[in-house]
C-alpha positions as CSV (number, residue, x, y, z in Angstrom):
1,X,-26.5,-150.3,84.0
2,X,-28.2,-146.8,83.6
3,X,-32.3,-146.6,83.6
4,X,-33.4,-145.1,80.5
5,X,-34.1,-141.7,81.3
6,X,-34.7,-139.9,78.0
7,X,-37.1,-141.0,75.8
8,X,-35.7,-143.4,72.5
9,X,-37.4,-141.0,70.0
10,X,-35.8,-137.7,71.5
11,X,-32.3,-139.6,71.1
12,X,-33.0,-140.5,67.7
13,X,-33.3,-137.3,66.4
14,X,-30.7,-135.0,68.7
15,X,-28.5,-138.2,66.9
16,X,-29.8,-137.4,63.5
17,X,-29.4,-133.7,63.9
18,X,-25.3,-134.2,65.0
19,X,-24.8,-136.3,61.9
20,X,-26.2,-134.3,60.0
21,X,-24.3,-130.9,60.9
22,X,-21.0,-129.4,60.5
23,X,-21.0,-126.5,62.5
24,X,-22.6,-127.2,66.3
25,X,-23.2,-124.0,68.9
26,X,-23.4,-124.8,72.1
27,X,-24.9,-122.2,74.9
28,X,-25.4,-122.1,78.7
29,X,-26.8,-119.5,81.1
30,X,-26.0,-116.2,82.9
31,X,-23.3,-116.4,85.3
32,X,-22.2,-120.4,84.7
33,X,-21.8,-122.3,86.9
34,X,-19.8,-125.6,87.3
35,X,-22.6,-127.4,86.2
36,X,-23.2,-125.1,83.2
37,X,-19.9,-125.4,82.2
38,X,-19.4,-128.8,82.9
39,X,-22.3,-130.1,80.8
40,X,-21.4,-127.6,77.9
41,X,-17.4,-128.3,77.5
42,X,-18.3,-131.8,78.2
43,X,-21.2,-131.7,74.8
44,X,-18.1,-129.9,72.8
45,X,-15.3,-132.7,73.6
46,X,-17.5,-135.5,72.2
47,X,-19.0,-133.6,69.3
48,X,-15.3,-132.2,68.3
49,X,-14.6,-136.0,68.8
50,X,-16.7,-136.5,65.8
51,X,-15.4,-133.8,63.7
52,X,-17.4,-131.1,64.3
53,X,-17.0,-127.7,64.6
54,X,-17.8,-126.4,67.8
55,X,-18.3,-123.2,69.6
56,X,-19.3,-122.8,73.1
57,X,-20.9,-119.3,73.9
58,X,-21.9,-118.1,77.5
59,X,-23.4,-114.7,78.0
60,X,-20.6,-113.4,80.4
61,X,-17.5,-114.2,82.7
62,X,-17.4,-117.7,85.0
63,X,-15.8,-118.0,88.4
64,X,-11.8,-118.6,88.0
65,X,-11.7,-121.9,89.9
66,X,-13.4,-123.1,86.7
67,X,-11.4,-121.7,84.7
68,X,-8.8,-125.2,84.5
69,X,-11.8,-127.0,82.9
70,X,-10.3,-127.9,79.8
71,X,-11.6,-126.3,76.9
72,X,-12.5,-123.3,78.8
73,X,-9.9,-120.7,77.2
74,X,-11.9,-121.5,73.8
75,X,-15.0,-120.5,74.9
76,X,-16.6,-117.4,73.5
77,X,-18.4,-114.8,75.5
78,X,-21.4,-112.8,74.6
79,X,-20.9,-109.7,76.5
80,X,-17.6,-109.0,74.6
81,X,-17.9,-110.5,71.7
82,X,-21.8,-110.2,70.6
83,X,-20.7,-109.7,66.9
84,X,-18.9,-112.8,66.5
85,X,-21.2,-115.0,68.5
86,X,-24.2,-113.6,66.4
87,X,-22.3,-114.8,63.2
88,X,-21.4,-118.4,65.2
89,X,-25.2,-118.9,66.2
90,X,-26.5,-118.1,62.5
91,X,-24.0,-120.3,60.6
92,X,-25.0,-123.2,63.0
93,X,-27.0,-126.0,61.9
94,X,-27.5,-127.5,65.4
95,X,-27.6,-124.8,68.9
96,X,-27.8,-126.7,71.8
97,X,-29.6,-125.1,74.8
98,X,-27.6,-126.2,77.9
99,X,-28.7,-126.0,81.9
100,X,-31.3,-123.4,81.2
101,X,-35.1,-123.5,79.9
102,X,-36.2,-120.2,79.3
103,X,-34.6,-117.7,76.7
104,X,-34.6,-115.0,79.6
105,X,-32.0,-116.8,81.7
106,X,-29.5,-116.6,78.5
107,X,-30.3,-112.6,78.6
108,X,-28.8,-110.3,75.7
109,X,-28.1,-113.4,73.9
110,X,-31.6,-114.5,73.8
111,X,-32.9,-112.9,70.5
112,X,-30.1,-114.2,68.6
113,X,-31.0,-118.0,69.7
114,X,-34.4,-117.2,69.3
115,X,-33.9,-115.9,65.5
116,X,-31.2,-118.4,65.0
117,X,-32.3,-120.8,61.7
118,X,-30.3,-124.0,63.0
119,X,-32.4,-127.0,65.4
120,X,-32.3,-126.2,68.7
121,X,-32.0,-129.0,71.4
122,X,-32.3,-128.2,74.9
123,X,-30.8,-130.9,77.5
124,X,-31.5,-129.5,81.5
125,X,-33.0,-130.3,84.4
126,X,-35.3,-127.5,86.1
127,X,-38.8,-127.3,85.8
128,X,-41.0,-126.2,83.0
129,X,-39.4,-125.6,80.3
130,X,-40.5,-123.3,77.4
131,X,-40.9,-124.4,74.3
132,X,-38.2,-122.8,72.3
133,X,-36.3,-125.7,71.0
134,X,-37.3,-128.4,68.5
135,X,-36.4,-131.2,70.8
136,X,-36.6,-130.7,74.3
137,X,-34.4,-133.5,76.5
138,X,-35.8,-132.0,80.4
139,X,-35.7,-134.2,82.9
140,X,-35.5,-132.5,86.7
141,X,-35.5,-135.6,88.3
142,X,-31.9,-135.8,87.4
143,X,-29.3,-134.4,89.7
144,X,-27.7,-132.2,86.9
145,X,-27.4,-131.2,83.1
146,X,-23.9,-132.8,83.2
147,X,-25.6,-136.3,83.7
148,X,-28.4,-135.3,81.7
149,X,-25.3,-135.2,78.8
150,X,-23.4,-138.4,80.2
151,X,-26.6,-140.3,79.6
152,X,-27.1,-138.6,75.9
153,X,-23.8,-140.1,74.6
154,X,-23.9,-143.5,76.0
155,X,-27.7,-143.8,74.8
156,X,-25.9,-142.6,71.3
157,X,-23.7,-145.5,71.7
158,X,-21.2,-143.4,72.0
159,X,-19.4,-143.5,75.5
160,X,-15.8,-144.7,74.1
161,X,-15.8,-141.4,72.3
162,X,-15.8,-139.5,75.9
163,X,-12.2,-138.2,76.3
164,X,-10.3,-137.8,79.6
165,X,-11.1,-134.3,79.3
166,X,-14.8,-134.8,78.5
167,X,-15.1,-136.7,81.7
168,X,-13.1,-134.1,83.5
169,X,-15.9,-132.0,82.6
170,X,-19.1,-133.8,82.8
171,X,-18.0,-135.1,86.7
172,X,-17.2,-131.6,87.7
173,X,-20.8,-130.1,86.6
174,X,-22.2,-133.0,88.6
175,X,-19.8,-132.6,91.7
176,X,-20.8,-128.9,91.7
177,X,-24.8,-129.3,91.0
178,X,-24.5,-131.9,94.3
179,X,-22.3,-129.5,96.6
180,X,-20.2,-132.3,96.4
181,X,-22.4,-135.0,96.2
182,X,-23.8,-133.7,99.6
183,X,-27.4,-133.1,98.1
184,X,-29.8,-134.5,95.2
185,X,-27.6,-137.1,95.0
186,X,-29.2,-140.5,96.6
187,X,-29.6,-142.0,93.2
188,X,-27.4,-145.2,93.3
189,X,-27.2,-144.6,89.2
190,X,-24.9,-141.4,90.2
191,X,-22.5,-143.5,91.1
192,X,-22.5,-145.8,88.8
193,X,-21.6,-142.6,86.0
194,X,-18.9,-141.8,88.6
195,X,-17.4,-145.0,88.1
196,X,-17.5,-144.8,84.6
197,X,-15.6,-141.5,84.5
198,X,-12.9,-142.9,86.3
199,X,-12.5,-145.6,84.0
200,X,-11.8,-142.4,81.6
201,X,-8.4,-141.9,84.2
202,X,-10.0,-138.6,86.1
203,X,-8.5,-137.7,89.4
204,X,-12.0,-136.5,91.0
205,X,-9.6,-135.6,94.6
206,X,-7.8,-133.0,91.8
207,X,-10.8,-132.0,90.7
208,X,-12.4,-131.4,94.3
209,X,-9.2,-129.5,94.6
210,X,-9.7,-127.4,92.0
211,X,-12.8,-126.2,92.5
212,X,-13.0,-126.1,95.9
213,X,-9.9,-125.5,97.5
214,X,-8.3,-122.9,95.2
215,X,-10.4,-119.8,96.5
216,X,-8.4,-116.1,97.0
217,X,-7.2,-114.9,99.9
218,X,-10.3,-111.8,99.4
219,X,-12.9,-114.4,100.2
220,X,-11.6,-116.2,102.9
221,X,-11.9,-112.7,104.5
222,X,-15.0,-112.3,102.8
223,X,-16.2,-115.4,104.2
224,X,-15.1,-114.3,108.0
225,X,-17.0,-111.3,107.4
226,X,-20.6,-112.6,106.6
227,X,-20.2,-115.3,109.2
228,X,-19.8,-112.6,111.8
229,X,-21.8,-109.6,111.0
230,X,-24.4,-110.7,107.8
231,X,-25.9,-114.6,108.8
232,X,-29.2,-113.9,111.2
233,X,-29.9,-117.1,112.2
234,X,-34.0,-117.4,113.0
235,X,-34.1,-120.7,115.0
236,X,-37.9,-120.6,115.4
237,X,-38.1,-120.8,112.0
238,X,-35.2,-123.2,111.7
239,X,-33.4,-120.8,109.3
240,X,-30.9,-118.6,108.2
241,X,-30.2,-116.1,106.0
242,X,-26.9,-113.9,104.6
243,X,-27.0,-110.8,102.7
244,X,-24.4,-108.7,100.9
245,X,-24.4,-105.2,99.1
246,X,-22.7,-103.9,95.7
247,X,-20.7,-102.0,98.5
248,X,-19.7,-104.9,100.9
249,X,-18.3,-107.3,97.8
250,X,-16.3,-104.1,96.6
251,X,-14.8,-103.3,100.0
252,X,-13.3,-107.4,99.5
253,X,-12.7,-107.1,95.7
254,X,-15.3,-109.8,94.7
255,X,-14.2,-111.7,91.8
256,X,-16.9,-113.8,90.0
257,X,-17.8,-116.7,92.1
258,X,-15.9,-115.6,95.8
259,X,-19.5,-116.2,96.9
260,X,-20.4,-119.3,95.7
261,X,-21.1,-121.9,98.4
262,X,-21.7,-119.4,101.1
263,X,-25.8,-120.0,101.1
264,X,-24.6,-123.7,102.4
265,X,-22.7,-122.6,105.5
266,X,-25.4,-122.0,107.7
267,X,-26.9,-125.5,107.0
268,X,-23.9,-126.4,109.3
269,X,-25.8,-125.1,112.1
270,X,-27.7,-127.8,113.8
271,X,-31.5,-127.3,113.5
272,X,-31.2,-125.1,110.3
273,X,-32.9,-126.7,107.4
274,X,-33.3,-123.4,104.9
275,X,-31.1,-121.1,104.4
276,X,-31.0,-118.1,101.7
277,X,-28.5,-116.2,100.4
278,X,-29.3,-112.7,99.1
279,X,-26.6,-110.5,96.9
280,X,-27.1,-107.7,94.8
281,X,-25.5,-108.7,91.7
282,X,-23.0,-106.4,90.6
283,X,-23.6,-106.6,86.7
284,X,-27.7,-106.1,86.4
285,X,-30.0,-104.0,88.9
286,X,-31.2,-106.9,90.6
287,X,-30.5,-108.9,93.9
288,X,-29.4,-112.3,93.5
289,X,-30.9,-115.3,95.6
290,X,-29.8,-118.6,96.5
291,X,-31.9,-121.0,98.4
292,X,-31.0,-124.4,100.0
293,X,-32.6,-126.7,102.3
294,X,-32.3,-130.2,103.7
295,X,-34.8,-132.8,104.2
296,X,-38.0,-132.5,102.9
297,X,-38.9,-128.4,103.2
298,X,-39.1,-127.3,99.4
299,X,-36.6,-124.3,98.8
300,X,-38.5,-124.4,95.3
301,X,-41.5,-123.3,96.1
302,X,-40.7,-120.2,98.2
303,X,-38.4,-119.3,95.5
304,X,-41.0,-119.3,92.7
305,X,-43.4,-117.4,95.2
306,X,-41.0,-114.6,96.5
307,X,-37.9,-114.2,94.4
308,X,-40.0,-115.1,90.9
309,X,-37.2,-118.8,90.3
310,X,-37.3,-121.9,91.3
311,X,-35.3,-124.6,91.0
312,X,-34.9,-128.3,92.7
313,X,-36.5,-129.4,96.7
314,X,-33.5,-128.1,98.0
315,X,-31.3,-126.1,95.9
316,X,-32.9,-123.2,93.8
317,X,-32.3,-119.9,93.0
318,X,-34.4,-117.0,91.9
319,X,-33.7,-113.0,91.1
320,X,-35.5,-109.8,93.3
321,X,-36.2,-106.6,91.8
322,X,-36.2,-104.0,94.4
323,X,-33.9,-102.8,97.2
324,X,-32.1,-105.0,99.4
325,X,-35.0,-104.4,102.8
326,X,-37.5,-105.4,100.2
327,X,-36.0,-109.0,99.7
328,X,-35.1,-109.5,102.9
329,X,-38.8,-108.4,104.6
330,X,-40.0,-111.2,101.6
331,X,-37.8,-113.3,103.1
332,X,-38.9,-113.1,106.4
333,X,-42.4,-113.0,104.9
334,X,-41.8,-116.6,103.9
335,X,-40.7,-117.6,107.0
336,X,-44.2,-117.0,108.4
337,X,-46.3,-118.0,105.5
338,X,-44.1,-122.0,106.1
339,X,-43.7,-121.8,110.2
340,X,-45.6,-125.2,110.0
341,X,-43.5,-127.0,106.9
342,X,-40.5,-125.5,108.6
343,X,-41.3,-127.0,112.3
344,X,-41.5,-130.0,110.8
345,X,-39.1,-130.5,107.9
């Protein structure tokens, strides 16, 4: 039996709004991730279930181990197709905001959400959202948007209407947001949804599979690479971070998402309990960061306070203007400003 997370009146009216509507747009953030896409082709499996039609919009290109997810080739992205998706988000009587909670993290696509007539709904789980939806389901307690959706459709009364490919979905944007169920992911009520989804038939070893264990040969040697000359490990500090240039991904052909995962590796390293992961993204004139951490030392804070994100105690993210010595001197600027957390976490 699942708590009752989101509040009775919210699911009343997210329920009114999807009986009400005939055309439902459904939009996640920059760069998805598995979560992102999880929650969102989860949301468009039940509410095609009903009849609905459905679009699922995302402001540029996923990884390709996502790319099995089922629904996936349908979905329609904003950096090539801006007309079209305009035209889907002003027809639609319902956009649902998905994994993100500020218009900004959406980028070029923002305005048109923004300007969009139909009811916006936003279901995540990071903090402070903005108030750009009509309903607003945030709750960053929970591990990920993916159960944030789960927990929307059975509170609907609705879980026999989760296909096998809906659950397919949902469990792999929780698996992902949990690095495998390796963090956020104490809550005995996760594993209760996991059960659940297997009594949908999912193979969750075939989906660990797929996402994890389908990488290319390039970042494998990628990988060898930034273990050997770009992870500094500062054991005073109990930390570690990895860096990476425009020029380094190109010299290993990065595709989309060969670097996912790498800002965990160095939290194999006994004593480190933060690690960040800076990479100058090769779309936008910006530097990437990822930050992780175990036990108790808040990756969220430092990444509100030098990389202007946040996120969750020990996975977050955030985005540095400025060159690549600039972020890394902020990192190490954080290191000193929490010796004393760090010592101790």
């Amino acid at each position: 039996m699942l708590s009752k997370v989101i509040l009775q009146a919210n699911i009343d009216k997210v329920q009114t709004y999807f009986d009400r509507a005939e055309k439902i747009v459904v939009v996640t953030h920059l760069s998805p991730d598995g979560d992102a896409l999880g929650s969102s082709l989860g949301l468009y499996h039940f509410l095609t279930s009903l009849g609905k039609t459905v679009n699922v919009i995302v402001p540029n290109a996923f990884p390709d181990f996502l790319r099995w997810m089922p629904g996936a080739k349908e979905i329609v992205r904003y950096d090539k197709y801006a007309e079209f998706a305009d035209k889907l988000l002003a027809e639609a009587d319902v956009i649902c905001c998905l994994d993100f909670n500020a218009l900004s993290r959406i980028g070029n696509m923002g305005n048109a959400v923004k300007n969009a007539p139909g009811r916006k709904v936003m279901v995540d789980h990071h903090l402070d959202p903005e108030p750009f939806c009509k309903v607003v389901i945030s709750h960053p307690e929970i591990s990920s948007t993916s159960e944030l959706v789960f927990r929307l459709i059975c509170r609907m009364g609705c879980f026999d209407d989760i296909s096998f490919e809906g659950a397919e979905c949902i469990y792999t944007g929780m698996m992902t947001d949990t690095g495998g169920f390796t963090y956020n992911s104490n809550s005995r009520e996760i594993y209760f949804i996991i059960s659940e989804l297997l009594s949908k038939g999912i193979d969750k070893d075939e989906i660990y599979r797929r996402v994890f264990n389908t990488y290319s040969e390039n970042r494998l040697r990628l990988m060898g690479y930034v273990l050997y000359e770009k992870m500094q490990v500062f054991p005073q500090f109990r930390s570690a971070l990895i860096w990476l240039t425009k020029e380094e991904q190109g010299k290993y052909r990065c595709m989309k998402g060969d670097t996912e995962g790498f800002v965990n590796i160095p939290l194999q390293i006994k004593g480190v309990c933060f690690s960040v992961f800076l990479r100058e993204d090769t779309e936008r004139d910006m530097i990437k960061a990822s930050l992780r951490s175990v036990g108790s030392f808040p990756c969220n804070k430092v990444a509100a306070e030098f990389f202007n994100g946040g996120g969750h105690l020990n996975a977050s993210g955030g985005e540095f203007y400025g060159t690549m010595e600039e972020a890394v001197d902020a990192f190490k600027r954080a290191l000193v400003k929490y010796e004393e957390i760090l010592r101790r976490s």
